[in-house]
C-alpha positions as CSV (number, residue, x, y, z in Angstrom):
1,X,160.1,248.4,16.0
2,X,157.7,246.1,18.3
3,X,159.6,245.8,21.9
4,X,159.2,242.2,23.9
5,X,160.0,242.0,27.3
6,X,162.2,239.3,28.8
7,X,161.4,238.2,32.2
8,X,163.8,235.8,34.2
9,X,161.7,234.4,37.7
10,X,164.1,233.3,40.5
11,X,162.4,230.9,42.6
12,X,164.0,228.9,46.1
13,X,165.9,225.9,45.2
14,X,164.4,226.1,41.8
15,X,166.3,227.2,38.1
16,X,165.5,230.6,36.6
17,X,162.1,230.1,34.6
18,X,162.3,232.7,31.3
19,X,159.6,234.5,30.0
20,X,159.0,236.3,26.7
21,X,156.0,239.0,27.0
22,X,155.1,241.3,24.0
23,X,154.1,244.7,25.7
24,X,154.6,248.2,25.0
25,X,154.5,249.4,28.3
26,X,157.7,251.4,29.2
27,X,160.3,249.1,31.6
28,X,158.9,251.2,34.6
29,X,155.2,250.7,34.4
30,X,155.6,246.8,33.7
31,X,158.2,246.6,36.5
32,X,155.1,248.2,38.4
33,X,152.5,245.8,37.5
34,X,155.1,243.0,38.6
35,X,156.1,244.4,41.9
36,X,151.7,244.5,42.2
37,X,151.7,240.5,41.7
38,X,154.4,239.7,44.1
39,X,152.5,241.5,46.7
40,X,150.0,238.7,46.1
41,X,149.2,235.4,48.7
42,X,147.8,232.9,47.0
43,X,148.9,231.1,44.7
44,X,148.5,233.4,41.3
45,X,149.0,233.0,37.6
46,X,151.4,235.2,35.9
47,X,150.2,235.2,32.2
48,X,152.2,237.0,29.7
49,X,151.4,237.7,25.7
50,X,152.7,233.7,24.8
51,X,152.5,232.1,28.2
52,X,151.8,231.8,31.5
53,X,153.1,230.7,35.3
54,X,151.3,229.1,38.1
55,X,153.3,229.7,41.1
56,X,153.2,231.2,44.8
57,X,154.4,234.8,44.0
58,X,156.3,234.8,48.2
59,X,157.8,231.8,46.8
60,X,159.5,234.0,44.0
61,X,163.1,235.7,45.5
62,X,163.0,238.3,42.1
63,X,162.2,239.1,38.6
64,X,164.6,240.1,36.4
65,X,162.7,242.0,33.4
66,X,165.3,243.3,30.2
67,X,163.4,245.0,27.1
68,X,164.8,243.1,23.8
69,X,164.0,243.9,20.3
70,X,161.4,241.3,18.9
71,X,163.6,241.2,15.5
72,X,166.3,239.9,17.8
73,X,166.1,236.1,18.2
74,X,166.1,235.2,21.5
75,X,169.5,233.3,23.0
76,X,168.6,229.7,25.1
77,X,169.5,229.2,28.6
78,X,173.0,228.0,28.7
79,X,173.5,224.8,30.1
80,X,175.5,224.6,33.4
81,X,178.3,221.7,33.5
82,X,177.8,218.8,35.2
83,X,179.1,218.2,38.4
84,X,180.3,215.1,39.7
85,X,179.2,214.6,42.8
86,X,181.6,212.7,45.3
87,X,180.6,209.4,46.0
88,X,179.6,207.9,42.7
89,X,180.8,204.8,40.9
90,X,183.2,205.8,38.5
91,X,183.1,204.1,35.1
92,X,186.8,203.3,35.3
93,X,187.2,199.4,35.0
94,X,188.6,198.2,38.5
95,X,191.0,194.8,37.9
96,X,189.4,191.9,40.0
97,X,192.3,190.0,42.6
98,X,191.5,186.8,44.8
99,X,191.5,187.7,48.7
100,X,192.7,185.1,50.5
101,X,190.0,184.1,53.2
102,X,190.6,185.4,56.9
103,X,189.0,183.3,59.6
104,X,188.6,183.8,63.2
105,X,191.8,182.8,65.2
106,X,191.6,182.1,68.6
């Protein structure tokens, strides 16, 4: 049964970028080769079996990688809620009233 290897990127201030590789490296020896790249720099591409990264590997906090069987679809990212954020209009209809005028007494 061919083995894929998942790989979740944490970045600063960034979402999780994820990453399918076919290898058949054992967990420990891939893990290797990635703790190799993050010891990079420059700016470096990380290119797996069906894509690849261009990033700053010390910008990257960690890697996640999972071994998943290839037969196995893969599940999307779940989507976070929204959050209102304070501050907005709402979308509530306000009811408009006259204000009388104020002027200056003296």
């Amino acid at each position: 049964m061919p083995k894929q290897k998942k790989l979740t990127i944490y970045q600063e201030n960034n979402p999780p970028i994820t990453l399918i590789d076919d290898d058949e490296s054992s967990l420990e020896e891939y893990s290797q080769s990635l703790s190799n790249f993050m010891s990079l720099n420059n700016i470096s591409i990380l290119q797996t079996s069906n894509s690849s990264i261009v990033t700053h590997p010390s910008r990257i906090c960690s890697i996640l990688v999972n071994d998943i069987d290839s037969t196995e679809p893969t599940k999307p990212e779940e989507k976070k809620p929204k959050i209102k954020i304070p501050g907005r209009k709402s979308t509530i209809k306000k009811k408009k009233e006259q204000v009388d005028i104020i002027t200056d007494a003296d």
